[in-house]
VMD Tcl script that draws the C-alpha trace (Angstrom):
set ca {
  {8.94 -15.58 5.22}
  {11.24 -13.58 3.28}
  {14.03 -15.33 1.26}
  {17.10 -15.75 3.54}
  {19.71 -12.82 2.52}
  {23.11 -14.04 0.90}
  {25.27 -12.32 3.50}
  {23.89 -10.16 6.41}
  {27.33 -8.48 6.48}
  {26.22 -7.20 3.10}
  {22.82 -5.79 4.34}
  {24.79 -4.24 7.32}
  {27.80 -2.91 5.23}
  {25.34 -1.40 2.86}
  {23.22 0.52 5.93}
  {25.91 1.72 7.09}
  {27.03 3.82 4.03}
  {23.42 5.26 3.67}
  {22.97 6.14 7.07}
  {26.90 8.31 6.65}
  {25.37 10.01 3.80}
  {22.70 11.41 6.53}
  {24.26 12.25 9.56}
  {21.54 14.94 10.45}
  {19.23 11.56 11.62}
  {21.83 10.75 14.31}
  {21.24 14.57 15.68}
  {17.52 14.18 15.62}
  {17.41 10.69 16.97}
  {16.44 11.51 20.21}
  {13.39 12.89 19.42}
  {10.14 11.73 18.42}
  {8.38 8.47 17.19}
  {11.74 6.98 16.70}
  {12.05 7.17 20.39}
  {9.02 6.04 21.14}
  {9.81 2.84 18.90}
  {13.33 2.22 20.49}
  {12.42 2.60 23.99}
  {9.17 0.40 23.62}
  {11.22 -1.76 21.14}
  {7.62 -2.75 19.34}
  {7.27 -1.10 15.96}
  {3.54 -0.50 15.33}
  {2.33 0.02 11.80}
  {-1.57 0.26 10.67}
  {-2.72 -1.59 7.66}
  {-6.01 -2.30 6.56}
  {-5.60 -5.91 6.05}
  {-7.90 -5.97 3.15}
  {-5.26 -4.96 0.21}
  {-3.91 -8.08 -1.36}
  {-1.05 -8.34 -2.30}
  {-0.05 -5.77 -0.64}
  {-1.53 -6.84 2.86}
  {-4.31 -9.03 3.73}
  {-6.07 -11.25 6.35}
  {-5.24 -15.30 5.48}
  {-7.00 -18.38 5.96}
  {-5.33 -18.28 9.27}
  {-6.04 -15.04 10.30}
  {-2.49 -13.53 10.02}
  {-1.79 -10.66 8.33}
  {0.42 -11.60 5.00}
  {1.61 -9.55 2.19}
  {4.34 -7.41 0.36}
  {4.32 -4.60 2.91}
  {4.19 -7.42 5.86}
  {7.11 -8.46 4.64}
  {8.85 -5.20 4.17}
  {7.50 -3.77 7.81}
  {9.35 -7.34 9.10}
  {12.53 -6.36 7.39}
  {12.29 -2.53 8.70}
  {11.78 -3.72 12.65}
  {14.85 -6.56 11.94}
  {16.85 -3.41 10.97}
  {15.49 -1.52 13.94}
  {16.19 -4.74 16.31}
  {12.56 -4.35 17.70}
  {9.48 -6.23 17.33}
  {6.54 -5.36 14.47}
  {3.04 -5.18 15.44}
  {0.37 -4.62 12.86}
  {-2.44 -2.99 13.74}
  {-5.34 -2.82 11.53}
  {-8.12 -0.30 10.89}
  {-10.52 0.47 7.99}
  {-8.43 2.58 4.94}
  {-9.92 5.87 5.17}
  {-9.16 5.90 9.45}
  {-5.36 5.23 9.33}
  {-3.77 8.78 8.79}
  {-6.33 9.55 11.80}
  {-4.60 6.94 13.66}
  {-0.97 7.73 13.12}
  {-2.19 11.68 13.75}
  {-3.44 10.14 17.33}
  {0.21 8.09 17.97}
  {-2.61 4.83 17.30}
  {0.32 3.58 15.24}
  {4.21 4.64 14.52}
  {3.78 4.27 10.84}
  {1.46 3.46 8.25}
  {2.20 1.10 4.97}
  {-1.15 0.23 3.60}
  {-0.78 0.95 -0.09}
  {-1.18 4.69 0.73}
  {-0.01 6.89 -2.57}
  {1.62 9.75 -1.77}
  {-0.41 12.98 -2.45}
  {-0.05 16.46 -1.92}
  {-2.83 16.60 0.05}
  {-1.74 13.55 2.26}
  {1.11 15.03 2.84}
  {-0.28 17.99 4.92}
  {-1.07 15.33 7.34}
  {1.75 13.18 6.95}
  {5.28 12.45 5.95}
  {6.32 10.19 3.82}
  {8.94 7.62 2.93}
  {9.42 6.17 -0.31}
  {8.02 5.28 -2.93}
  {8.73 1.65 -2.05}
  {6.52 0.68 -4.77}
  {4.45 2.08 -8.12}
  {0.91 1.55 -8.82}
  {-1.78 2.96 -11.38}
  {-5.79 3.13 -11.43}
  {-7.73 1.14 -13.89}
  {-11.19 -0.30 -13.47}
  {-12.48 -3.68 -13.34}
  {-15.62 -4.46 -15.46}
  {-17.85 -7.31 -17.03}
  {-18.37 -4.44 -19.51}
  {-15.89 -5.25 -22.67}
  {-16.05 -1.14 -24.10}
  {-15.25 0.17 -20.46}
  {-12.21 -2.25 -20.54}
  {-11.33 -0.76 -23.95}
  {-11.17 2.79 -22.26}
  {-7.57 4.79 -22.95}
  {-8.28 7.74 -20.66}
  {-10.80 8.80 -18.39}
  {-12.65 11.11 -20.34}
  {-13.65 7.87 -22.22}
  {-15.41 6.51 -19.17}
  {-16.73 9.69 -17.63}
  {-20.73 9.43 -18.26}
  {-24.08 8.96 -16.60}
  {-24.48 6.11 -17.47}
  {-21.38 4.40 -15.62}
  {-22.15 3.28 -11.84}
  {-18.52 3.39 -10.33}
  {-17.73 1.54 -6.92}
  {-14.46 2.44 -4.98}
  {-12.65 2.43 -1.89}
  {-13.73 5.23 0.97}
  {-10.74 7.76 1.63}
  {-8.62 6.47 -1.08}
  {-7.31 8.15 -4.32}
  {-9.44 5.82 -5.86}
  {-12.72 7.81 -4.34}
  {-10.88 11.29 -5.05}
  {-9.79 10.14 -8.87}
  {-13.58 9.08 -9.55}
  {-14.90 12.49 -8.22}
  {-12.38 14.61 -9.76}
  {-12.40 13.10 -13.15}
  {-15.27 10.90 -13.56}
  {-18.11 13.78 -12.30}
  {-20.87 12.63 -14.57}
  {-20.78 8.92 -13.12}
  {-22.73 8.20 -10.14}
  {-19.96 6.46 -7.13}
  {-20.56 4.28 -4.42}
  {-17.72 4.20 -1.50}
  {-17.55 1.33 0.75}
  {-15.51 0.56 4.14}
  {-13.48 -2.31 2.49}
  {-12.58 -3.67 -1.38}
  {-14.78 -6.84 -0.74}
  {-17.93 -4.30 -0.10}
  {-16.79 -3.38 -3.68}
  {-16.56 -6.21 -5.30}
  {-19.40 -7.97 -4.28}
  {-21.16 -4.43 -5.66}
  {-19.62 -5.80 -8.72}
  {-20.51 -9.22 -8.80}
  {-24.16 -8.61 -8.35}
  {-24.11 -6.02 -10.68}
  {-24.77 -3.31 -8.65}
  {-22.21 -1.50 -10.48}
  {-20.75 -1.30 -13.42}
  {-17.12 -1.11 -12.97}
  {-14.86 -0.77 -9.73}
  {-11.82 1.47 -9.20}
  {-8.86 0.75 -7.84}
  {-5.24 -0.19 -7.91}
  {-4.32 -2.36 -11.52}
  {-2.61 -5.27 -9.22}
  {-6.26 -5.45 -6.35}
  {-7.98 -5.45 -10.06}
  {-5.85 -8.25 -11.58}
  {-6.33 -10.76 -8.36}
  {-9.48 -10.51 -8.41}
  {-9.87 -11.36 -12.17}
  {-7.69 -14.15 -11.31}
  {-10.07 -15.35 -8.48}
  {-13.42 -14.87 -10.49}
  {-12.37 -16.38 -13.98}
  {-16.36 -17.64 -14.52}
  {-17.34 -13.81 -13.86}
  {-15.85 -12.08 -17.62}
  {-14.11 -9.62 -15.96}
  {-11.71 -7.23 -17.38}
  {-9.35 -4.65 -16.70}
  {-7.76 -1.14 -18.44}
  {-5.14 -2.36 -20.94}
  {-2.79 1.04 -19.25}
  {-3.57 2.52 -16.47}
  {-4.86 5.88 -15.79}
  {-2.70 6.98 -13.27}
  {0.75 6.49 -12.01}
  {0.73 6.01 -8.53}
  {3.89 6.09 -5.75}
  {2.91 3.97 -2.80}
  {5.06 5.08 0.51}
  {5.48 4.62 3.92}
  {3.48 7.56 6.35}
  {4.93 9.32 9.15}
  {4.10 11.93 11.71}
  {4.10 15.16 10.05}
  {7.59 16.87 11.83}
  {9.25 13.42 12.75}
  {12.60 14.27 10.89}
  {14.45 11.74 12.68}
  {11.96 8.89 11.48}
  {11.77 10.06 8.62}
  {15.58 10.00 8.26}
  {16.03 6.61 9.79}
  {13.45 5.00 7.53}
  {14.99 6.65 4.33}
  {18.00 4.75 5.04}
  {16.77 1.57 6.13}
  {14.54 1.41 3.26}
  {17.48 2.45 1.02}
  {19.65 -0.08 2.68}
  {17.23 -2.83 1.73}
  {17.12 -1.81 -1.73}
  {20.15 -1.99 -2.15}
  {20.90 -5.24 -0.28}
  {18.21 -6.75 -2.79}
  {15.80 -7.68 -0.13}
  {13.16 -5.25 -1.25}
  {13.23 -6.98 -4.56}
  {12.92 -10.37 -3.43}
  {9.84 -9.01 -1.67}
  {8.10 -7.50 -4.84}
  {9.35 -10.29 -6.80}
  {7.37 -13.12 -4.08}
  {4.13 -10.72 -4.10}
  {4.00 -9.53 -7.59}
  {5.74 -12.21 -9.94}
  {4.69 -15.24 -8.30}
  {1.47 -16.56 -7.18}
  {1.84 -19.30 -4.55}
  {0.47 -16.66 -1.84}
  {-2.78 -17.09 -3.57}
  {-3.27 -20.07 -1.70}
  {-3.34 -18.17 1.44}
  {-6.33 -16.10 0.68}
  {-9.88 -17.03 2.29}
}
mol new
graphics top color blue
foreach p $ca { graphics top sphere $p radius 0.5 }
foreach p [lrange $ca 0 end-1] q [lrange $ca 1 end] { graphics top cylinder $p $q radius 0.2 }
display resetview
């Protein structure tokens, strides 16, 4: 559950100014996903459920994690109810392209080539690639050219800018994409590679959760990446909308309370499988 907000007159006071500084979203809101969302009043968002923090399945089966919490907070704005849907990574732009889902928040970075297929909002959060490794000179590496080599057997994450990262700048290493990150790191584990790429906070956890397996990540990370929200390519009234909400809950200091539960602390940890 998200901490309870100080004053909800504050988190209303403070949409309201960001939604005057647009008013080209009130002439476009009868168009589009956003209708689709209002009339339907169910707010459907794809995730992969296998990202943790940033969303993932728990002991129970629900669907927890930083951008759970922040899709909550965007339907409560929109007065509707959320629905997660989940699908493997590399089939979720496919689904929002098919109206499958309204929206999709499933620590998707922002690229340009993403963003021929979709629009997005944000970035509600910042992210980098390292690599996690039993392998203490990989862990030493500054910059990719220091990794790139035959000799390096990279896992990584199908469809993601992990996969595209590895091709593009590793070449010489030899990469093996799987459907989900726990395909990966059990490649790790049993030493079927030598390293795994991926995003530095996915990396850290699962140091945390294997501390008997020597396991080590980048000491910087070799990207910077901006995580956003996607949205139908030519949906300028969602696209609108969700800049101010998600404005309006930074500055209402929601969104920070949500980093701050799923980054800084680690009770959640529990929750995982």
């Amino acid at each position: 559950m998200l901490r309870p907000l100080r004053s909800i007159a504050r988190l209303l006071a403070a949409f309201a100014l960001v939604v005057a500084a647009h008013p080209a979203a009130a002439a476009d809101a009868a168009a589009g996903g956003l209708a689709r969302v209002v009339s339907s009043g169910t707010l459907r968002v794809g995730m992969s459920g296998a990202q943790p923090p940033l969303n993932f399945e728990s002991k129970s089966g629900d669907v927890m994690g930083l951008e759970v919490d922040l899709a909550r907070a965007l339907a409560g704005l929109m007065g509707v109810e959320l629905l997660i849907v989940e699908k493997p990574f590399a089939e979720l732009l496919d689904a929002l392209a098919a109206g499958q889902v309204d929206v999709v928040m499933s620590g998707m970075t922002t690229t340009p080539e993403r963003s021929l297929r979709a629009a997005f909002v944000g970035p509600y959060y910042l992210s980098g690639k390292s690599i996690l490794t039993r392998s203490s000179a990989l862990a030493q590496a500054d910059e990719a050219a220091d990794l790139d080599s035959a000799a390096l057997k990279l896992a990584a994450l199908a469809g993601s800018t992990s996969e595209q990262f590895a091709r593009r700048k590793l070449p010489k290493a030899s990469l093996v994409t799987t459907p989900d990150y726990d395909a990966a790191v059990k490649l790790l584990l049993e030493g079927k590679v030598n390293a795994l790429i991926a995003d530095r906070e996915i990396l850290a956890l699962t140091a945390f959760l294997h501390p008997k397996e020597g396991l080590a990540t980048l000491r910087e990370t070799l990207t910077i990446e901006p995580i956003g929200i996607a949205v139908p390519v030519g949906d300028a009234a969602f696209v609108h909308y969700l800049q101010n909400a998600t404005a309006a809950l930074e500055a209402s200091g929601v969104l920070n309370s949500v980093r701050s539960r799923w980054l800084e602390r680690g009770e959640w940890v529990q929750q995982l499988p």
